[in-house]
C-alpha positions in Angstrom: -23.5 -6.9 -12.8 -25.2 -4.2 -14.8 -26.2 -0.7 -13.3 -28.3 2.1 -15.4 -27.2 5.6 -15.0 -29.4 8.7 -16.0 -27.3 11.2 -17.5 -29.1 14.4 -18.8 -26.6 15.7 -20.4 -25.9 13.3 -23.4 -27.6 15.3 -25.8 -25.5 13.7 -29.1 -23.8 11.3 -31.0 -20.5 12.7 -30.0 -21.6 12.7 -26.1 -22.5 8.9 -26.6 -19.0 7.8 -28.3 -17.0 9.3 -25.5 -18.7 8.0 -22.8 -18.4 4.6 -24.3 -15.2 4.8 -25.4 -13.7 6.1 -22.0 -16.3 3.4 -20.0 -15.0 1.0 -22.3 -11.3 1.5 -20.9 -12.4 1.2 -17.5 -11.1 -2.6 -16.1 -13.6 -5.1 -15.3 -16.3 -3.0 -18.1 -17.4 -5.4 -20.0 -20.0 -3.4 -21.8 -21.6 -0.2 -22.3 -24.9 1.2 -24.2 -26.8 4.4 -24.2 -29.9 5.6 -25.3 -29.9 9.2 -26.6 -33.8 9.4 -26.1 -34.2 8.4 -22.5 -30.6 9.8 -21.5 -29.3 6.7 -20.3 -26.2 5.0 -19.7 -26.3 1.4 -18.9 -22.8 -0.4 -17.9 -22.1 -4.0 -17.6 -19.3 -4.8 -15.3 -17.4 -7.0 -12.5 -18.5 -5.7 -9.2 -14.8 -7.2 -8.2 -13.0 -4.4 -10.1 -15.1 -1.6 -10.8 -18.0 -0.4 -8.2 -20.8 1.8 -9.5 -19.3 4.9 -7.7 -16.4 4.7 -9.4 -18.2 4.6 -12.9 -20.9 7.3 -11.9 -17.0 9.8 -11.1 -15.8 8.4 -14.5 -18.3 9.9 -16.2 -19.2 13.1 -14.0 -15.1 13.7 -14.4 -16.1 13.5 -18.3 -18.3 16.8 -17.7 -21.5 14.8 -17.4 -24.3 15.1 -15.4 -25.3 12.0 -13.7 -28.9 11.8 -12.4 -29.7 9.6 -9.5 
């Protein structure tokens, strides 16, 4: 399954590698990309082990804004 967040907040490189790297550690995320220009966060993953909610809380816990 693959969900796209808006995140306002990512405003950097730095932003981007953290939330991909902490994403990335998350069981059943099998991929993650964002665009710095449209603010996006887009996560593919197994709806068996991770639920959007649960990703959306990983990244607001990161100190991210996450846009519905």
């Amino acid at each position: 399954m693959e969900k796209e967040f808006t995140v306002p907040s990512i405003t950097c490189s730095t932003c981007s590698s953290r939330i991909s790297s902490e994403l990335g550690r998350l069981e059943g995320v099998a991929g993650v990309d964002i665009d710095l220009k449209t603010q996006t966060v887009k996560v593919s993953f197994d709806p068996d082990l991770r639920s959007p909610q649960e990703i959306r809380k990983k990244i607001a816990d990161l100190g991210y804004e996450v846009m519905e």
